[in-house]
Backbone as XML, in Angstrom:
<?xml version="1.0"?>
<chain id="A" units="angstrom">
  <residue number="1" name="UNK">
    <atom name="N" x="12.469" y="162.721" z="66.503"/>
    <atom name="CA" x="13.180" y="162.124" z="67.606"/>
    <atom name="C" x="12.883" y="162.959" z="68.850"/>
  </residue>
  <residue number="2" name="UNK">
    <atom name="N" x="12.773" y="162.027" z="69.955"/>
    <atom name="CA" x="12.028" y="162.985" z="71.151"/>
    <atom name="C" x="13.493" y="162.473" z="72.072"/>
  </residue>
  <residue number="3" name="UNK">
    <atom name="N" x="13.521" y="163.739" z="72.857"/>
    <atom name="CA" x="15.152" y="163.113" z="73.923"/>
    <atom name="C" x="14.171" y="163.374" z="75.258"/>
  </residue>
  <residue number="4" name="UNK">
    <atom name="N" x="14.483" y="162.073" z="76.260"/>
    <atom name="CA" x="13.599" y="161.943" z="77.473"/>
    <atom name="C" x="14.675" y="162.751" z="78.398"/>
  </residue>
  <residue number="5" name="UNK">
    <atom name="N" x="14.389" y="163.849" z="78.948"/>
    <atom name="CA" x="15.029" y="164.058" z="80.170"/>
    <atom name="C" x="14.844" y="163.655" z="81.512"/>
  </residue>
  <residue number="6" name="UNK">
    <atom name="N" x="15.397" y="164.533" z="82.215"/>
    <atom name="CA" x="15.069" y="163.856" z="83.973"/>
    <atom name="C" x="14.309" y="164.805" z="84.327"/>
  </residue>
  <residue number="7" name="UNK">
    <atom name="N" x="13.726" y="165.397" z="83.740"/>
    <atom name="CA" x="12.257" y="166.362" z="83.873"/>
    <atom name="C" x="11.000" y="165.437" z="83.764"/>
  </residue>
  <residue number="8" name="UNK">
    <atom name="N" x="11.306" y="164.228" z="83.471"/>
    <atom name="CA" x="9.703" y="164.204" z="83.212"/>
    <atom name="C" x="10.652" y="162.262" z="84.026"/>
  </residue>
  <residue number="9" name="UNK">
    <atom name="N" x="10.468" y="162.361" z="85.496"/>
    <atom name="CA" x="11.041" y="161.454" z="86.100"/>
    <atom name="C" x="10.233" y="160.154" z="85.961"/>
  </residue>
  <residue number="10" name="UNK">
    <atom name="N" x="9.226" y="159.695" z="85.755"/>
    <atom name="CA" x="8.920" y="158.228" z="85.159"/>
    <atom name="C" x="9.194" y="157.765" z="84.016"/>
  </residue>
  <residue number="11" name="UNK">
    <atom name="N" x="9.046" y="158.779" z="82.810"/>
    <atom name="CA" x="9.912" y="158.383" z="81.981"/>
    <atom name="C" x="10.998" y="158.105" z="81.544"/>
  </residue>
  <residue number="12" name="UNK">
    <atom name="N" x="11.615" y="158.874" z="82.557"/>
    <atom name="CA" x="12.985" y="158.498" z="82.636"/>
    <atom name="C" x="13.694" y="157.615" z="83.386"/>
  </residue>
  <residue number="13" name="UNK">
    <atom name="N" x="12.759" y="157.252" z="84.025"/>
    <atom name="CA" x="13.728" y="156.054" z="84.927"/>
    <atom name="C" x="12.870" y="154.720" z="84.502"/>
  </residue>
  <residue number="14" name="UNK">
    <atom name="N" x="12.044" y="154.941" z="83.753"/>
    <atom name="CA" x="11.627" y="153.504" z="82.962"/>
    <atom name="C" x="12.515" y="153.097" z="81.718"/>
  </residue>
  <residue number="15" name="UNK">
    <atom name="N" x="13.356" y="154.521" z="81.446"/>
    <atom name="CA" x="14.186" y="154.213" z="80.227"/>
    <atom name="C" x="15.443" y="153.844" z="80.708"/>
  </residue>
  <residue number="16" name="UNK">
    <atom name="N" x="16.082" y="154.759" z="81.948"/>
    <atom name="CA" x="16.896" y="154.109" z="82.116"/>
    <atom name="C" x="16.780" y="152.784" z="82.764"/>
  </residue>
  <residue number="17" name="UNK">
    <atom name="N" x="15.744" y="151.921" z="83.160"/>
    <atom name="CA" x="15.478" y="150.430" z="83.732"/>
    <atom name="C" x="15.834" y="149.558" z="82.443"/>
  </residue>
  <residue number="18" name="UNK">
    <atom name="N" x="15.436" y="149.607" z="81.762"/>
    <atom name="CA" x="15.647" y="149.008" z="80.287"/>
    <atom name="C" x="16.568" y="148.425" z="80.657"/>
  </residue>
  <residue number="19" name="UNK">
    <atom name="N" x="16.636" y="146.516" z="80.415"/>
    <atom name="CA" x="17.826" y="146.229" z="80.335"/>
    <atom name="C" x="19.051" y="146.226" z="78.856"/>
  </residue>
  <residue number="20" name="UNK">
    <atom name="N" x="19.858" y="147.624" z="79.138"/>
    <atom name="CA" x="20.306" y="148.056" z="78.151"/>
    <atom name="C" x="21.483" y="147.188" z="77.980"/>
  </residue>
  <residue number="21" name="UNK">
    <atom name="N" x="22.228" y="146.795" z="78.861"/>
    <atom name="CA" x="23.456" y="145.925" z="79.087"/>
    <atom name="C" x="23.485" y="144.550" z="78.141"/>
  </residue>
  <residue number="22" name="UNK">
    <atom name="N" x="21.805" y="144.603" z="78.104"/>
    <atom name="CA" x="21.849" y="142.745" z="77.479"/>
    <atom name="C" x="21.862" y="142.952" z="75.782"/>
  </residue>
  <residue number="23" name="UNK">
    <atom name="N" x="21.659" y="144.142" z="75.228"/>
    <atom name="CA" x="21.680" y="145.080" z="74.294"/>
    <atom name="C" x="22.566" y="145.389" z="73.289"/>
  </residue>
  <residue number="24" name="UNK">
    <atom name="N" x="23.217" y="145.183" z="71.929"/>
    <atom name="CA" x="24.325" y="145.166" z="71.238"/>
    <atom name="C" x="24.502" y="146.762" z="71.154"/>
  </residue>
  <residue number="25" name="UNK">
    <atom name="N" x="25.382" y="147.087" z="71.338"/>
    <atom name="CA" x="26.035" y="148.305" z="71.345"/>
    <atom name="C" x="26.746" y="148.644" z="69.635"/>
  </residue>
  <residue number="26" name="UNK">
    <atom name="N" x="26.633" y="149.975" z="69.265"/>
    <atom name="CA" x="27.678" y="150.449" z="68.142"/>
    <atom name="C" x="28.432" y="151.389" z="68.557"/>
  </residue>
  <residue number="27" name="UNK">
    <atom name="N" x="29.719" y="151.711" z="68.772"/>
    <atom name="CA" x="30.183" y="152.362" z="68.989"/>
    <atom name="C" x="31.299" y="153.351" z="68.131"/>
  </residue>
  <residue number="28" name="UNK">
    <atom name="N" x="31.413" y="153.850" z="68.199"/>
    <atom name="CA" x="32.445" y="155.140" z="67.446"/>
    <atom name="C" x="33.147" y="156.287" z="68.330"/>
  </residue>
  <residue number="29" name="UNK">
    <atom name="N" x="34.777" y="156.346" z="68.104"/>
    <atom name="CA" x="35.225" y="157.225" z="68.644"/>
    <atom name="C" x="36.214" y="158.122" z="67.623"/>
  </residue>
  <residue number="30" name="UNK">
    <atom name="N" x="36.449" y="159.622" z="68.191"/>
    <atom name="CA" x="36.677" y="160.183" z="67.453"/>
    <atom name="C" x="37.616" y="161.334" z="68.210"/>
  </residue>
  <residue number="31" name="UNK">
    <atom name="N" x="38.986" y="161.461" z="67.815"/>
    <atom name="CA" x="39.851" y="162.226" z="68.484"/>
    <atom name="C" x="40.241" y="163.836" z="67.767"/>
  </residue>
  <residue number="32" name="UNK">
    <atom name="N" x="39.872" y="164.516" z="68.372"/>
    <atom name="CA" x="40.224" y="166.257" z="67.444"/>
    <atom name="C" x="40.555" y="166.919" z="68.525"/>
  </residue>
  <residue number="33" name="UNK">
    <atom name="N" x="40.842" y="168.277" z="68.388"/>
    <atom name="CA" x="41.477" y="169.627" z="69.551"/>
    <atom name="C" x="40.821" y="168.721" z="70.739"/>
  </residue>
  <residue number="34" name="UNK">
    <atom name="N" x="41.920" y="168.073" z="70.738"/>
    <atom name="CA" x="42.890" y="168.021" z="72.612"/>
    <atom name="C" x="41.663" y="166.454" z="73.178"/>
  </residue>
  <residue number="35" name="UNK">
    <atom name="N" x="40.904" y="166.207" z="72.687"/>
    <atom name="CA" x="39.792" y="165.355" z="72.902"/>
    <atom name="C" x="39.847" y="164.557" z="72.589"/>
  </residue>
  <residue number="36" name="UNK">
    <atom name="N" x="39.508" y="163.360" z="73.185"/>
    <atom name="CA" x="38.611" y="161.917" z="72.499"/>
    <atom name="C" x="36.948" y="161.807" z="72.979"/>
  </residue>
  <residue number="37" name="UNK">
    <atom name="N" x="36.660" y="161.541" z="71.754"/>
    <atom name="CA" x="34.809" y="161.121" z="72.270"/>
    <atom name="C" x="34.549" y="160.016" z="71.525"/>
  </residue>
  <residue number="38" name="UNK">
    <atom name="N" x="33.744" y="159.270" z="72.641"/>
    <atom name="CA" x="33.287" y="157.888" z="72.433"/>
    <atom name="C" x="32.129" y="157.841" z="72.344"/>
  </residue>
  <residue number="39" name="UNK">
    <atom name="N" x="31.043" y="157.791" z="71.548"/>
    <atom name="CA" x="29.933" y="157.560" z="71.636"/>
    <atom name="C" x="28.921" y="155.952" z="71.468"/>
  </residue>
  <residue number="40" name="UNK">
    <atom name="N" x="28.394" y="155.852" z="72.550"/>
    <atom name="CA" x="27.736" y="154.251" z="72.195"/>
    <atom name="C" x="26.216" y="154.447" z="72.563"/>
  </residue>
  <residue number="41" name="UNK">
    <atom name="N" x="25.992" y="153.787" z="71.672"/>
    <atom name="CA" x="24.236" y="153.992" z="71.131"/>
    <atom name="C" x="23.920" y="152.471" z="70.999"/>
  </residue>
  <residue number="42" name="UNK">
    <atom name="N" x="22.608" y="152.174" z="71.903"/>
    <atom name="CA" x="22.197" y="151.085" z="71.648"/>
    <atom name="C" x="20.650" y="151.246" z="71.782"/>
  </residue>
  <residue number="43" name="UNK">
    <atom name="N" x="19.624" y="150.004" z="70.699"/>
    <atom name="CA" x="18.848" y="150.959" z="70.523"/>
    <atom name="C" x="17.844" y="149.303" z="70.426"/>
  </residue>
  <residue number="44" name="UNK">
    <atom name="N" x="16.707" y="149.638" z="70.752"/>
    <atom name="CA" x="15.838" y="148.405" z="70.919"/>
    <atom name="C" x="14.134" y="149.040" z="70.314"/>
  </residue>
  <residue number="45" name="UNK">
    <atom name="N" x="13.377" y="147.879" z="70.394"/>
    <atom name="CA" x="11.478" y="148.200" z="69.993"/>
    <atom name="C" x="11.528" y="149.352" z="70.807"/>
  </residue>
  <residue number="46" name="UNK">
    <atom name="N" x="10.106" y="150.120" z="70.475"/>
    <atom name="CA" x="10.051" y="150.616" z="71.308"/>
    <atom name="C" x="8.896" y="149.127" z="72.712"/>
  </residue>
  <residue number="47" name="UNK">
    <atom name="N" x="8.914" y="149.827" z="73.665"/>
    <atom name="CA" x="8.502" y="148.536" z="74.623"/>
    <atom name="C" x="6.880" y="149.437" z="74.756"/>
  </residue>
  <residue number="48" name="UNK">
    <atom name="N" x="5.562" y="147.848" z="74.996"/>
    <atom name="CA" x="4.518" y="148.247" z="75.120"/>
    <atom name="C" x="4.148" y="149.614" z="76.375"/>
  </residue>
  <residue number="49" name="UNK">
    <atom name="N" x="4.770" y="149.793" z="77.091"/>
    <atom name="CA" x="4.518" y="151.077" z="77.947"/>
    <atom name="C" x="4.513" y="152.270" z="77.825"/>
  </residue>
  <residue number="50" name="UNK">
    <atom name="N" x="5.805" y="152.473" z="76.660"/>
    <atom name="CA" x="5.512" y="153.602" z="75.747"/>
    <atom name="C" x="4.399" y="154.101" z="74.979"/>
  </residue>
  <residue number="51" name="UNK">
    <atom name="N" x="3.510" y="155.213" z="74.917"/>
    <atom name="CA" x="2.470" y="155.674" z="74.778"/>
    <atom name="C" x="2.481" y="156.733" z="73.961"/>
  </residue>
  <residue number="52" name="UNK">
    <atom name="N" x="3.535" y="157.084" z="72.836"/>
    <atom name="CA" x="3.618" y="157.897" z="72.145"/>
    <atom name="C" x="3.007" y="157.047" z="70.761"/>
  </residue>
  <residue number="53" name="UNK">
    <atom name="N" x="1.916" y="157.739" z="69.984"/>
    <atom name="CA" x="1.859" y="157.601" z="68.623"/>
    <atom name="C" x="2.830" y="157.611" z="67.543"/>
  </residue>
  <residue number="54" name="UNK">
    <atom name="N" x="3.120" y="156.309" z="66.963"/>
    <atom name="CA" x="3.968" y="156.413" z="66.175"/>
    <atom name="C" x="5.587" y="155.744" z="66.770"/>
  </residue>
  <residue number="55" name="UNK">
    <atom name="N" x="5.762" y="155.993" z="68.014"/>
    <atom name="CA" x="6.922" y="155.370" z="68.076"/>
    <atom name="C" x="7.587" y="153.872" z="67.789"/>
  </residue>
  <residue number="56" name="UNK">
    <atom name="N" x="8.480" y="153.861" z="67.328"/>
    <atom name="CA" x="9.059" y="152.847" z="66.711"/>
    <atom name="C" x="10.412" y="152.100" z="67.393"/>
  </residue>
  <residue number="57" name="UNK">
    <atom name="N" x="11.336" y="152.824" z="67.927"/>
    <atom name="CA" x="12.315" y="152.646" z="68.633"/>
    <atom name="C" x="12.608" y="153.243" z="69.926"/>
  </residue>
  <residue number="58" name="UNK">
    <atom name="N" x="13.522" y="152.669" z="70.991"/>
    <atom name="CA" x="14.075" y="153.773" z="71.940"/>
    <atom name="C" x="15.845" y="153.518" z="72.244"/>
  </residue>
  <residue number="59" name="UNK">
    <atom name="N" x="16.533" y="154.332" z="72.240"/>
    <atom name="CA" x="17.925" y="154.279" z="72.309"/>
    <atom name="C" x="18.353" y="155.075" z="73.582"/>
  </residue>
  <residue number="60" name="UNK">
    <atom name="N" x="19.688" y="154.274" z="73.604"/>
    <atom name="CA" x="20.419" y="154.689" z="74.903"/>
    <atom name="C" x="21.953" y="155.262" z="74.102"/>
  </residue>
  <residue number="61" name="UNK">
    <atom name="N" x="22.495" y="156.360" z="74.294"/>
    <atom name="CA" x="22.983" y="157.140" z="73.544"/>
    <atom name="C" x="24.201" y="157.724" z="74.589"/>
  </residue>
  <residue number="62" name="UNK">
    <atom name="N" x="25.477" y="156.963" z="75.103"/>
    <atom name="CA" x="26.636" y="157.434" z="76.437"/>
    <atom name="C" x="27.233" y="157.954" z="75.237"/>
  </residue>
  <residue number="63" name="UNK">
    <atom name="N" x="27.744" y="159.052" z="75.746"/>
    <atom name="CA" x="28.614" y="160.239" z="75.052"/>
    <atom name="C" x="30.005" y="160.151" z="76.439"/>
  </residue>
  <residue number="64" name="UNK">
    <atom name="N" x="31.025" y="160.026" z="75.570"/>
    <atom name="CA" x="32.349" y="159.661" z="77.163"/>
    <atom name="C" x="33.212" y="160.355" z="76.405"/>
  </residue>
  <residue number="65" name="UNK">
    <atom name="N" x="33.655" y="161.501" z="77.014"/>
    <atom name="CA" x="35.139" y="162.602" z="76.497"/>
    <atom name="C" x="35.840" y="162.879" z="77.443"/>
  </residue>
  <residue number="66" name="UNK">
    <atom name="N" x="36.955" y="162.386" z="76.555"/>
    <atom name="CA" x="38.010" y="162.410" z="77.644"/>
    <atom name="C" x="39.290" y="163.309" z="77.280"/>
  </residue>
  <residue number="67" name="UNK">
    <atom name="N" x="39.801" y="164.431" z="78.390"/>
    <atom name="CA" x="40.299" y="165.861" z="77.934"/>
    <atom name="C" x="41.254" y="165.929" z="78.591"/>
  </residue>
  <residue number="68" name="UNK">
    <atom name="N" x="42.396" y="165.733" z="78.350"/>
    <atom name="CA" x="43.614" y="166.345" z="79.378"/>
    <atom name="C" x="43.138" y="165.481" z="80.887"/>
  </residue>
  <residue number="69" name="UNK">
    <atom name="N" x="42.637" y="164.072" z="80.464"/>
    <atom name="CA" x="42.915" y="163.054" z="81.163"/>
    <atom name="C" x="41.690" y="162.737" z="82.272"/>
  </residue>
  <residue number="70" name="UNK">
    <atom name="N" x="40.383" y="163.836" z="81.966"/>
    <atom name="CA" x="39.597" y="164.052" z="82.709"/>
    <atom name="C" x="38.463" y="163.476" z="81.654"/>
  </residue>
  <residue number="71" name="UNK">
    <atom name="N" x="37.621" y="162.312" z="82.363"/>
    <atom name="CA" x="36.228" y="161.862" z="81.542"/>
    <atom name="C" x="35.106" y="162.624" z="82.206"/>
  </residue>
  <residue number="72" name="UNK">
    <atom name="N" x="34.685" y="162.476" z="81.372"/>
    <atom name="CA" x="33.164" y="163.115" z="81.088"/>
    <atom name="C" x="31.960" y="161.945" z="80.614"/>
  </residue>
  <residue number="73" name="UNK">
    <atom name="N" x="30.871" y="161.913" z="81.030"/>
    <atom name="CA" x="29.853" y="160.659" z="80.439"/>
    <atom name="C" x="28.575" y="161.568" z="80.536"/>
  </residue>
  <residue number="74" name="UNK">
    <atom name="N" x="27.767" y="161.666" z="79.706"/>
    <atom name="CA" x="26.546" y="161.956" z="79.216"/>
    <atom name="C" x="25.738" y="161.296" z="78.892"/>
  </residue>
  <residue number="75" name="UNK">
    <atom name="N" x="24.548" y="160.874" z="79.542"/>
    <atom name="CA" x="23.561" y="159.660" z="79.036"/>
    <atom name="C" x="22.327" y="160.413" z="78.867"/>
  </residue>
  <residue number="76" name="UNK">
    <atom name="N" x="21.819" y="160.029" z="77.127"/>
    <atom name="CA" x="20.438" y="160.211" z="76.931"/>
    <atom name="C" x="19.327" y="159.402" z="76.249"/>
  </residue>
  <residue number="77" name="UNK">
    <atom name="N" x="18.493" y="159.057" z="76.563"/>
    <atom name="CA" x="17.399" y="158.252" z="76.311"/>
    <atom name="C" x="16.821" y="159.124" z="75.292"/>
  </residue>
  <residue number="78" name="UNK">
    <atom name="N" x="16.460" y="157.894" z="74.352"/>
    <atom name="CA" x="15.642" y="158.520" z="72.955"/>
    <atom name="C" x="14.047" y="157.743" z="72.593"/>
  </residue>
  <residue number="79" name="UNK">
    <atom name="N" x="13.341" y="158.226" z="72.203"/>
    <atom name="CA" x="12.053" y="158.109" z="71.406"/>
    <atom name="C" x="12.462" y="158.008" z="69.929"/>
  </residue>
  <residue number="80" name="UNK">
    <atom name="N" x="12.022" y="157.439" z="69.270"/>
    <atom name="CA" x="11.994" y="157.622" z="67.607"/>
    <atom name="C" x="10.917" y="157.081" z="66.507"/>
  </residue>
  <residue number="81" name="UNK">
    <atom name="N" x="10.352" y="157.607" z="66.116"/>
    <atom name="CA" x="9.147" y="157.108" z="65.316"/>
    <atom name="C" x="10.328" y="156.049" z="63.800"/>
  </residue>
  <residue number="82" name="UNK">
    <atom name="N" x="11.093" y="156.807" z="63.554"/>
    <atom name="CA" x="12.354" y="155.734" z="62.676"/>
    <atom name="C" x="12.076" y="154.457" z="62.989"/>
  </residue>
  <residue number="83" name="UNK">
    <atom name="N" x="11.832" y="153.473" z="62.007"/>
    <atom name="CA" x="11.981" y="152.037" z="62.179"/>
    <atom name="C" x="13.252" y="151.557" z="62.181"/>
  </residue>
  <residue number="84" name="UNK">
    <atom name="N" x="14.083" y="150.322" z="62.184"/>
    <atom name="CA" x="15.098" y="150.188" z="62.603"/>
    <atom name="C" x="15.863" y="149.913" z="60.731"/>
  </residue>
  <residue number="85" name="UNK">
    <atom name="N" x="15.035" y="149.711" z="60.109"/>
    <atom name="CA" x="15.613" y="149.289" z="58.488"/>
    <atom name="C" x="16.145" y="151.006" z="58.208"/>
  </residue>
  <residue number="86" name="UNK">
    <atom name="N" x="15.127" y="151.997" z="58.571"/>
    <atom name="CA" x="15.362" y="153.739" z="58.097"/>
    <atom name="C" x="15.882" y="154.098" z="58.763"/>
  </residue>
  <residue number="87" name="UNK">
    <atom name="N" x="16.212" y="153.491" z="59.989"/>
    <atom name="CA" x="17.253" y="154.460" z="61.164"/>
    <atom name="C" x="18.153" y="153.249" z="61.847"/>
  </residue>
  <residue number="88" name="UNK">
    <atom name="N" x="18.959" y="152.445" z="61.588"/>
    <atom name="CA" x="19.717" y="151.679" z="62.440"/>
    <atom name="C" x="20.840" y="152.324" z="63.423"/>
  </residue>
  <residue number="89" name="UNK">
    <atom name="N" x="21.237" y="151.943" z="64.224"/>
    <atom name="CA" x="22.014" y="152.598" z="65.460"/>
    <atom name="C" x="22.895" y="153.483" z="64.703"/>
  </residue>
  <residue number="90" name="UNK">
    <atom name="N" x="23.578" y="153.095" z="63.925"/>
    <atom name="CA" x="24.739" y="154.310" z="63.451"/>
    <atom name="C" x="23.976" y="155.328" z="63.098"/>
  </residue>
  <residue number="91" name="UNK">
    <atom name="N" x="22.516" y="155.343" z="62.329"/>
    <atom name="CA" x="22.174" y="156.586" z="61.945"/>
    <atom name="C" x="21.709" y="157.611" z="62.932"/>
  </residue>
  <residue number="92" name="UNK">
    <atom name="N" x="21.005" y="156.806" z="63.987"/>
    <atom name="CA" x="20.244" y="157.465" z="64.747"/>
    <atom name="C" x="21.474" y="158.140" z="66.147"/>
  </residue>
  <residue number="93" name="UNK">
    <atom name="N" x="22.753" y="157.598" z="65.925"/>
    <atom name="CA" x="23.829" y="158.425" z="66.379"/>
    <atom name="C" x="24.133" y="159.603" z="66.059"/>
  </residue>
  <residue number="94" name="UNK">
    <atom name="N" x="24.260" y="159.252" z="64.599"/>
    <atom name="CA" x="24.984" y="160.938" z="63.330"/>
    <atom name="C" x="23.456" y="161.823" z="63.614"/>
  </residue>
  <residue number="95" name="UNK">
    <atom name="N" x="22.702" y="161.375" z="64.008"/>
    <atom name="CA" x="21.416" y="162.362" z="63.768"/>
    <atom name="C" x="21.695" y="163.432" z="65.079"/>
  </residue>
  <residue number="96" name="UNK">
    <atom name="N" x="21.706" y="162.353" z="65.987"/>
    <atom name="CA" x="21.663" y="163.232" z="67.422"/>
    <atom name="C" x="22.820" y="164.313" z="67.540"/>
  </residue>
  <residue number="97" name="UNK">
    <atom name="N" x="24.264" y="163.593" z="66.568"/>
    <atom name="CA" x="25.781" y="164.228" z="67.186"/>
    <atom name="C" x="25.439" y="165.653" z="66.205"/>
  </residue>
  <residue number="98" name="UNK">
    <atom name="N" x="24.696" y="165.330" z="65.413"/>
    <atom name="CA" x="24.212" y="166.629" z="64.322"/>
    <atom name="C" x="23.811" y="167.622" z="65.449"/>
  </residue>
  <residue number="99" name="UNK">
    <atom name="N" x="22.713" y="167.286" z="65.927"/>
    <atom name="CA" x="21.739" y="168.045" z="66.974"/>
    <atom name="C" x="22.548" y="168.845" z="68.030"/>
  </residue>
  <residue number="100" name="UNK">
    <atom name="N" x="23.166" y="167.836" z="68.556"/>
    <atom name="CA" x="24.456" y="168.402" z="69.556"/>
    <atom name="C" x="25.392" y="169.740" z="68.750"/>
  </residue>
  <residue number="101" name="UNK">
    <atom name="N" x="25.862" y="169.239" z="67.764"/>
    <atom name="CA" x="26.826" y="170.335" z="67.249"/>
    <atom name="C" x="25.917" y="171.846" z="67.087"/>
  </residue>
  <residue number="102" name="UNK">
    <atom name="N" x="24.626" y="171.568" z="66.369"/>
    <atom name="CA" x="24.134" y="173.022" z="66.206"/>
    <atom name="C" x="23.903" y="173.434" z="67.808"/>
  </residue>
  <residue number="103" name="UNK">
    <atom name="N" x="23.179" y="172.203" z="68.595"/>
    <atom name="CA" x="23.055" y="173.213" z="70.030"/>
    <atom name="C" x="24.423" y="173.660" z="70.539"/>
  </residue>
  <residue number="104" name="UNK">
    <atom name="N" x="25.173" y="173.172" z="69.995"/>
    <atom name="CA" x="26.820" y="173.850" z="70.935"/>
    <atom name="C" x="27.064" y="174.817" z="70.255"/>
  </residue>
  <residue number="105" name="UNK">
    <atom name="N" x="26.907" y="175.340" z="69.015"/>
    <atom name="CA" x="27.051" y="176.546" z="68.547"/>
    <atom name="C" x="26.006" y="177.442" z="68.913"/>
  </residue>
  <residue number="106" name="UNK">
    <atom name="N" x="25.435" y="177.362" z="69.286"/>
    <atom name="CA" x="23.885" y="178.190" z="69.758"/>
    <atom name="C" x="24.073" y="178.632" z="71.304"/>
  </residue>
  <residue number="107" name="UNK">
    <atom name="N" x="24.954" y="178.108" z="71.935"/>
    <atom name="CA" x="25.791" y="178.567" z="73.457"/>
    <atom name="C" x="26.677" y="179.084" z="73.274"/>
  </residue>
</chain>
């Protein structure tokens, strides 16, 4: 799984162009110490402009926490060589929130 940042600015604003809105969403939220987080992942082909070998999918991945009444939104664009039968939206969620947890222990 490749995560597109805003470092590499055509790719990223071709991902965020995507019309993601027209797009079925999965969503999951989850309330622990003092928090709610909402995560919605929606996830499509990858589209002919993409130029990575192997890719298979690309997802749009809003992370929204909300803390003592204050939101927060995090948006990241994904690459995935995963086809959609081996990786459907819920998985390719738990994969990333995995990723997240070890990088937050690593700060």
């Amino acid at each position: 799984m490749f995560t597109v940042k805003a470092n590499m600015p055509t790719l990223h604003r071709n991902h965020k162009a995507l019309p993601w809105k027209d797009i079925r969403a999965a969503r999951h939220t989850t309330a622990a110490k003092g928090r709610r987080v909402t995560r919605t992942i929606r996830v499509a082909a990858v589209p002919d402009w993409i130029d990575f070998p192997g890719a298979a999918q690309v997802a749009q991945l809003r992370r929204t926490v909300t803390r003592r009444g204050k939101k927060t939104v995090e948006v990241v664009y994904l690459i995935t060589s995963a086809d959609h039968i081996a990786a459907p939206p819920s998985t390719l969620a738990s994969w990333v929130q995995g990723h997240w947890g070890i990088e937050n222990r690593l700060h």
